[in-house]
C-alpha positions in Angstrom: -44.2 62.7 216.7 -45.0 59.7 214.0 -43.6 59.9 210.3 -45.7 58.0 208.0 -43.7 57.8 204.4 -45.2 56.8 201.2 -44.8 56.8 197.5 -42.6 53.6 196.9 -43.0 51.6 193.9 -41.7 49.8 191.1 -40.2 52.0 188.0 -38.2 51.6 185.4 -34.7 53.0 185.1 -34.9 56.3 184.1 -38.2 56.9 185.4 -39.1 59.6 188.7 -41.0 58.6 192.3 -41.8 61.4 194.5 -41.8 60.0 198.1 -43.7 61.9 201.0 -43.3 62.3 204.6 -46.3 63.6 207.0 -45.3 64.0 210.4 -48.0 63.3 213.0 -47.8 65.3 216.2 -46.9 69.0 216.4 -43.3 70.0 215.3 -42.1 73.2 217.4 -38.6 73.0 216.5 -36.4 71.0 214.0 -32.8 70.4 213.1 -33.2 68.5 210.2 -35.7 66.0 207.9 -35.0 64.1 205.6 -34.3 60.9 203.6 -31.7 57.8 204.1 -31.7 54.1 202.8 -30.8 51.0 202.5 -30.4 48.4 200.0 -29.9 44.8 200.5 -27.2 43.6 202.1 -25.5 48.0 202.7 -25.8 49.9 205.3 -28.3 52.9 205.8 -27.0 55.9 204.3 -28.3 59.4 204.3 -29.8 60.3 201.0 -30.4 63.9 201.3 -31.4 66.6 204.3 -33.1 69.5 204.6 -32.4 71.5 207.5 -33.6 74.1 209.3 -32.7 77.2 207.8 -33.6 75.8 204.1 -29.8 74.6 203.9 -29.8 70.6 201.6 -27.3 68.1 201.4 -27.2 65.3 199.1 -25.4 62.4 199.0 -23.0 62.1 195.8 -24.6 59.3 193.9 -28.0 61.2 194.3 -26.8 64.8 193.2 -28.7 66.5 190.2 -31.4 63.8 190.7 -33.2 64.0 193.9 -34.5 66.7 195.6 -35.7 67.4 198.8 -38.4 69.5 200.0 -40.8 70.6 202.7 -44.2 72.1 203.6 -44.0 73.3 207.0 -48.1 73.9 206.7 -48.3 70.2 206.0 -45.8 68.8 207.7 -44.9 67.3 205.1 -41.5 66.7 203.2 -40.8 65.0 200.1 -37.9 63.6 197.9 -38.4 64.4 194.1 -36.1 60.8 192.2 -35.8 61.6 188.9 -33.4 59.5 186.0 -34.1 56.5 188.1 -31.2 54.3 188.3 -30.9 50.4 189.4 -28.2 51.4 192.1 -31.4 53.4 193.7 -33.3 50.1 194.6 -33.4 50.5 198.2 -35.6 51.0 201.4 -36.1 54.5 201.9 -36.4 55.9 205.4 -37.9 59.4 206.3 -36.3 61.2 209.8 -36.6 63.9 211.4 -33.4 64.9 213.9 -35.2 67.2 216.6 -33.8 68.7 219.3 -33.1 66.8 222.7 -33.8 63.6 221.2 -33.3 60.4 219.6 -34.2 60.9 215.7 -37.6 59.6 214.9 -37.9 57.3 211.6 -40.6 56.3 209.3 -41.4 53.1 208.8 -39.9 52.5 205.3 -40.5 52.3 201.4 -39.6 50.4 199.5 -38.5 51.8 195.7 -37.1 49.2 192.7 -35.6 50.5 190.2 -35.7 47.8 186.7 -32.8 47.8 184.6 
């Protein structure tokens, strides 16, 4: 399985990106997708997850903004940024956490958020 993510850009605070997610390969079974980042000089953290069974978390500074989707016919999922804030300038990763292994990333990208 590859993840190719896209839909990174430059917006202005306040503004929405969607980001997308296709998975290459074929996906059988699943845990979890979803969405971390990482802004300059932080560590990755997780954004937001879907699992499974349709179950989301979100991290706290993301709730009532972002959401987190999926097609299963595309294998495809997506986070929905809306009210844009600087704070949200980051690199954003796409993952999926299958079972049995290591979790597989995307290759990043990259959202700014001007104030």
């Amino acid at each position: 399985v590859q993840l190719q993510a896209s839909g990174g850009g430059l917006v202005q605070a306040g503004g929405s990106l969607r980001l997308s997610c296709e998975a290459s390969g074929i996906i059988f079974r699943f845990n979890a997708m979803g969405w971390f980042r990482q802004a300059p000089g932080k560590q990755r953290e997780l954004v937001s997850r879907i699992t499974s069974s349709g179950s989301t978390n979100y991290a706290d500074s993301v709730w009532g903004r972002f959401t987190v989707s999926r097609d299963n016919a595309k294998n495809t999922w997506y986070l929905q940024m809306n009210s844009l804030k600087p704070e949200d300038t980051a690199v954003y990763y796409c993952y999926i956490d299958l079972p049995g292994r290591p979790n597989v990333w995307g290759q990043g990208t990259l959202v700014t958020v001007s104030s």
